[in-house]
C-alpha positions as CSV (number, residue, x, y, z in Angstrom):
1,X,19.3,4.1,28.7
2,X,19.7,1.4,31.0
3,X,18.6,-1.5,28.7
4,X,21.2,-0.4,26.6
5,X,24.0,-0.5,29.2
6,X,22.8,-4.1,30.2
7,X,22.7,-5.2,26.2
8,X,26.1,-3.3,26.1
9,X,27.5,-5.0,28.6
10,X,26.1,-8.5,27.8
11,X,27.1,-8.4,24.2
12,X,29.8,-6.2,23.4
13,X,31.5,-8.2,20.7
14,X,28.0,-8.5,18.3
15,X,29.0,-4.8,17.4
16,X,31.7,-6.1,15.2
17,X,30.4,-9.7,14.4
18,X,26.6,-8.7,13.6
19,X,25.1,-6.8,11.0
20,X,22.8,-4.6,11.8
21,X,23.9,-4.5,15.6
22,X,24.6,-0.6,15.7
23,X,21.4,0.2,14.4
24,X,19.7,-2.5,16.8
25,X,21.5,-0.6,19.9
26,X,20.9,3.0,18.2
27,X,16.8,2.1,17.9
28,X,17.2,0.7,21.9
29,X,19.0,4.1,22.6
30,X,15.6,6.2,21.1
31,X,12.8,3.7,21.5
32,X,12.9,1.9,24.5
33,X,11.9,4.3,26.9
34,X,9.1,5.5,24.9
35,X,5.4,5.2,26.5
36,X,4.3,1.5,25.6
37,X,1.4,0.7,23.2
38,X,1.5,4.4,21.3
39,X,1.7,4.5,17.5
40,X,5.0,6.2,17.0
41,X,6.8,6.7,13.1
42,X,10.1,5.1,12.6
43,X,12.8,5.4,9.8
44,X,13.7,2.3,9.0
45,X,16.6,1.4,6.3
46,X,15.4,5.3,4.7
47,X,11.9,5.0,4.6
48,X,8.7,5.4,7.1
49,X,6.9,3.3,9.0
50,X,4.1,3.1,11.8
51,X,5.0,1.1,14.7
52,X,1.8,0.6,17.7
53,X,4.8,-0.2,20.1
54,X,8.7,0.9,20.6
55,X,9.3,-1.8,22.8
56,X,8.5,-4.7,20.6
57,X,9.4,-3.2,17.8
58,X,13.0,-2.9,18.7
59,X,13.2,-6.4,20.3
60,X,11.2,-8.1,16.5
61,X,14.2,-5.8,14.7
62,X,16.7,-7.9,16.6
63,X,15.8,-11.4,15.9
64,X,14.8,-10.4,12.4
65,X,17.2,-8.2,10.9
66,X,20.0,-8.7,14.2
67,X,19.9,-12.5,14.4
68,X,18.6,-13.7,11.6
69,X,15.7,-16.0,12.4
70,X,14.0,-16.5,8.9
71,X,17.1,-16.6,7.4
72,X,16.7,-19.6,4.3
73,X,18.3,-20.6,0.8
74,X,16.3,-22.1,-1.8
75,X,17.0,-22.6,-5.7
76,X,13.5,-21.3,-6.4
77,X,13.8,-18.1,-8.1
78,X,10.4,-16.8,-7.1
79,X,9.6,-18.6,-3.6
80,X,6.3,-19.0,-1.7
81,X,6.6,-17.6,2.3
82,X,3.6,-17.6,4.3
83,X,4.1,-15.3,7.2
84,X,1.5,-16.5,9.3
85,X,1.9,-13.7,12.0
86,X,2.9,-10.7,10.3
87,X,2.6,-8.3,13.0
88,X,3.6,-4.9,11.4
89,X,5.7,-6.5,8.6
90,X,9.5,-6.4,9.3
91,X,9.1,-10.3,8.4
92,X,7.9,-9.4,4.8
93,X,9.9,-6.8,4.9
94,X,13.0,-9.2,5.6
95,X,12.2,-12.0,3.5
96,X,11.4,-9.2,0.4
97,X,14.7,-8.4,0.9
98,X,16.4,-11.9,0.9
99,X,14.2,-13.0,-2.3
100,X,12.8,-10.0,-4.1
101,X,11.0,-12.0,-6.4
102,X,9.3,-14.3,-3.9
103,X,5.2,-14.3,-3.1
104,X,4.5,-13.8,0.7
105,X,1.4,-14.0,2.0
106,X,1.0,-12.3,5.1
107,X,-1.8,-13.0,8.1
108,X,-2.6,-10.8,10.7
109,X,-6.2,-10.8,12.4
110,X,-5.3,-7.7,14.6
111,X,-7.1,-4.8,13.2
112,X,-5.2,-2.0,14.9
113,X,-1.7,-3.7,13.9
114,X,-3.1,-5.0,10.5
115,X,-3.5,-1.1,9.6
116,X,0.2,-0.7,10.7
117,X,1.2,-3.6,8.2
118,X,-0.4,-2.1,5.5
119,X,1.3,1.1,5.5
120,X,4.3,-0.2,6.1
121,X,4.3,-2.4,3.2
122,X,3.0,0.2,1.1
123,X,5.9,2.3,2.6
124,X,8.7,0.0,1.0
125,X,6.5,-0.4,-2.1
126,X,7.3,-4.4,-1.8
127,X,5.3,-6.0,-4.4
128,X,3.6,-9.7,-4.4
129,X,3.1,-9.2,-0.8
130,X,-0.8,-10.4,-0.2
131,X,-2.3,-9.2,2.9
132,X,-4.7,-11.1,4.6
133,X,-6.6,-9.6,7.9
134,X,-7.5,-13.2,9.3
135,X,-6.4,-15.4,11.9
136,X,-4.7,-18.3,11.1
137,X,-6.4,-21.2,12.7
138,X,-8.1,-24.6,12.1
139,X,-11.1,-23.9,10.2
140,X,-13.0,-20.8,8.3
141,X,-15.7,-19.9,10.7
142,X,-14.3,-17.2,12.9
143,X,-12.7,-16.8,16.3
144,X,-12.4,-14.8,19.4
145,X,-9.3,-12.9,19.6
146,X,-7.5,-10.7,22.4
147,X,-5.6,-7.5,20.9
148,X,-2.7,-6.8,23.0
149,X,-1.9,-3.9,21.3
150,X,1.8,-5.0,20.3
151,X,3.1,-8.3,19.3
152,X,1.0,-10.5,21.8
153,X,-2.2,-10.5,21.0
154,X,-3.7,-14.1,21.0
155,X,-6.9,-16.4,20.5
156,X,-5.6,-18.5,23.8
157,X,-6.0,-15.5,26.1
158,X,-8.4,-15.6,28.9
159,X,-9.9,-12.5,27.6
160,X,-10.3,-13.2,24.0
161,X,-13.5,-11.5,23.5
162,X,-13.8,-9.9,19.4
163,X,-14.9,-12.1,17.4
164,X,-12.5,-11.9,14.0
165,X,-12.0,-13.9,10.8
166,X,-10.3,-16.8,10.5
167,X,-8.9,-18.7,7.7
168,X,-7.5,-23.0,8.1
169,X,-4.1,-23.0,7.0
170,X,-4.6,-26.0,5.6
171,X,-7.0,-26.0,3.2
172,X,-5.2,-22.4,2.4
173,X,-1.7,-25.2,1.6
174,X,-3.9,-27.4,0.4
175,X,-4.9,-24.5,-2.0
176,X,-1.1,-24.1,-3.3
177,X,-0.1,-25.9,-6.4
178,X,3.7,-26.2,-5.4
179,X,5.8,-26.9,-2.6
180,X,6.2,-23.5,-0.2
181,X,9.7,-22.4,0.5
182,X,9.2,-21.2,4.5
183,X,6.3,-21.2,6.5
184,X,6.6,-18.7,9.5
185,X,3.8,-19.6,12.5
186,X,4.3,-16.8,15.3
187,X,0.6,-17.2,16.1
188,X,0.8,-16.9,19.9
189,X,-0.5,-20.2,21.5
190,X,-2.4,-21.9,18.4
191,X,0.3,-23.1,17.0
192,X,-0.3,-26.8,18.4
193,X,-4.3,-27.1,17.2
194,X,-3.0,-25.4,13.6
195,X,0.0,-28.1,13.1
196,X,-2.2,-31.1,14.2
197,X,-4.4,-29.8,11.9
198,X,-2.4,-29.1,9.1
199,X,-0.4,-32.8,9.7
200,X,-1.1,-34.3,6.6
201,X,0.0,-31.5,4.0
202,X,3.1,-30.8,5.6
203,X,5.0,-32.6,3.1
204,X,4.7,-29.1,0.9
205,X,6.8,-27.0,3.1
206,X,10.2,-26.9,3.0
207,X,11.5,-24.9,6.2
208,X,9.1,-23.8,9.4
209,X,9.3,-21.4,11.9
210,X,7.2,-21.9,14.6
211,X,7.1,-20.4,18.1
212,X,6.1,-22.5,20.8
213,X,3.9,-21.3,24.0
214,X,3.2,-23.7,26.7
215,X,0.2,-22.2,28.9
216,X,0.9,-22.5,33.0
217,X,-2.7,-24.3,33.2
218,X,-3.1,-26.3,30.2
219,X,-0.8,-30.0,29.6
220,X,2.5,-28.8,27.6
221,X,2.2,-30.2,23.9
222,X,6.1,-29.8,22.5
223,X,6.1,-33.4,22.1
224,X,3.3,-33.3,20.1
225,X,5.1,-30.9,17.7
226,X,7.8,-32.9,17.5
227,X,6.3,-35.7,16.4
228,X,4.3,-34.5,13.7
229,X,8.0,-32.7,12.3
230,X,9.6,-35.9,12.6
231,X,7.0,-38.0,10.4
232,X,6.7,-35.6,8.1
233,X,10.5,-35.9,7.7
234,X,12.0,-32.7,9.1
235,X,14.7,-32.1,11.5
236,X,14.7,-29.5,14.3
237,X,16.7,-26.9,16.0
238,X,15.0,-25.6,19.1
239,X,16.5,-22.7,21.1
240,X,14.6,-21.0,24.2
241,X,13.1,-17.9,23.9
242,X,12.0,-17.5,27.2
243,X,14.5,-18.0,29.8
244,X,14.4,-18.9,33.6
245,X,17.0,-19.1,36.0
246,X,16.6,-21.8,38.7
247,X,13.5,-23.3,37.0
248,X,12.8,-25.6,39.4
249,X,12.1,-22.2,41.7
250,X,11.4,-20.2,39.0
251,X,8.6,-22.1,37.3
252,X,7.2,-19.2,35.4
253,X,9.2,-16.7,33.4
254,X,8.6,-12.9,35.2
255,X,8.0,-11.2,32.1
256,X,5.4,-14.2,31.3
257,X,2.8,-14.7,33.5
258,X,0.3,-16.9,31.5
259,X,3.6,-19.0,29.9
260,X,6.0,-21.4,31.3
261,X,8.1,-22.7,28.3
262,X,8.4,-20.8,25.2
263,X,10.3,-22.2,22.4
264,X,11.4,-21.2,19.2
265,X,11.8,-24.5,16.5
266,X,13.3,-24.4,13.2
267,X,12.8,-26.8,11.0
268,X,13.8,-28.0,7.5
269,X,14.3,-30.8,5.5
């Protein structure tokens, strides 16, 4: 209840200018209090699904279906997404319902939350949705992996211990004979290794998402980002995602202990 007070109070005026706001505060009114990290069943848009945690499920409703994040155009009538990061699937779930006819690929490496996905998707019946139960890195040979047991789960965690699948994203856009509409990278911290990586087959994708983590005890790589989107001809928008008042005091976010900057960048061409 209080969370939705402060949003209240915050945002009034996004009841009448955003779609989807009512049912973002009516999910905060029901969910946000729940225990954290429980599997709990949801209706969502009329239909059934299994979320692993209230909390991040309501704030992932928000940017996706609230804000708009992935929000694209493209002449293609049956576009390529790779949703590298699908969590429990309200991306897919999104972008299905933007292009019907497009083929999404969807990575997750988290077992627990990959289970989730599945049923979800299933729930909705999308079709042409390919679920893929790897983590997207740099090459084929496996990785160690931290479940969080929501939306945070990460190979750059200190306690990365299973050992789980991985698959290079760029020999997997290498493996794509056409350019791919959207590439969404919400792949908490390898972001940087996976771009330099996939650096020269960039020229395929036409917008990408990517969510940047800077670590408080590793060098800060943005620029590095950057770079690589500007020679391969994009241009950016970058908006924080992880605020801090007085950063010169405040020189790590509260509700992120292990992160200092976190970014969100879209880019397009």
């Amino acid at each position: 209840m209080k969370l939705l007070f402060e949003i209240l109070f915050r945002e009034p005026s996004k009841i009448i200018r955003f779609k989807n706001y009512l049912k973002f505060l009516i999910f905060v009114l029901f969910y946000s209090g729940k225990k954290r990290y429980t599997k709990t069943k949801v209706n969502l848009y009329g239909k059934s699904i299994i979320v692993p945690d209230t909390l991040s499920f309501v704030w992932q409703f928000h940017e996706i279906f609230v804000e708009q994040y992935y929000k694209f155009n493209t002449t293609n009538s049956k576009p390529i997404i790779l949703d590298c990061g699908a969590n429990i699937g309200l991306s897919a779930l999104y972008f299905k319902m933007l292009f019907p006819n497009s083929d999404i690929y969807a990575f997750e490496p988290d077992n627990n939350i990959f289970e989730c996905l599945k049923n979800n998707i299933n729930s909705f019946g999308l079709k042409d949705v390919t679920l893929i139960k790897k983590a997207v890195w740099i090459h084929n040979e496996g990785v160690k992996f931290f479940s969080e047991g929501a939306d945070g789960s990460s190979i750059f965690s200190d306690k990365a211990d299973k050992l789980v699948e991985s698959v290079s994203l760029k020999e997997f856009i290498v493996g794509i004979d056409r350019e791919i509409d959207f590439l969404k990278m919400d792949i908490e911290g390898a972001e940087v290794e996976v771009i330099k990586d996939c650096d020269t087959c960039l020229n395929k994708i036409k917008n990408l998402f990517i969510e940047y983590h800077a670590f408080v005890n590793s060098e800060q790589q943005l620029d590095v980002i950057l770079k690589i989107l500007t020679k391969n001809g994009f241009r950016y928008f970058i908006k924080p995602e992880a605020d801090r008042r007085m950063p010169y005091i405040n020189r790590i976010n509260k509700n992120f202990s292990n992160v200092d900057l976190q970014l969100n960048i879209f880019a397009y061409k």
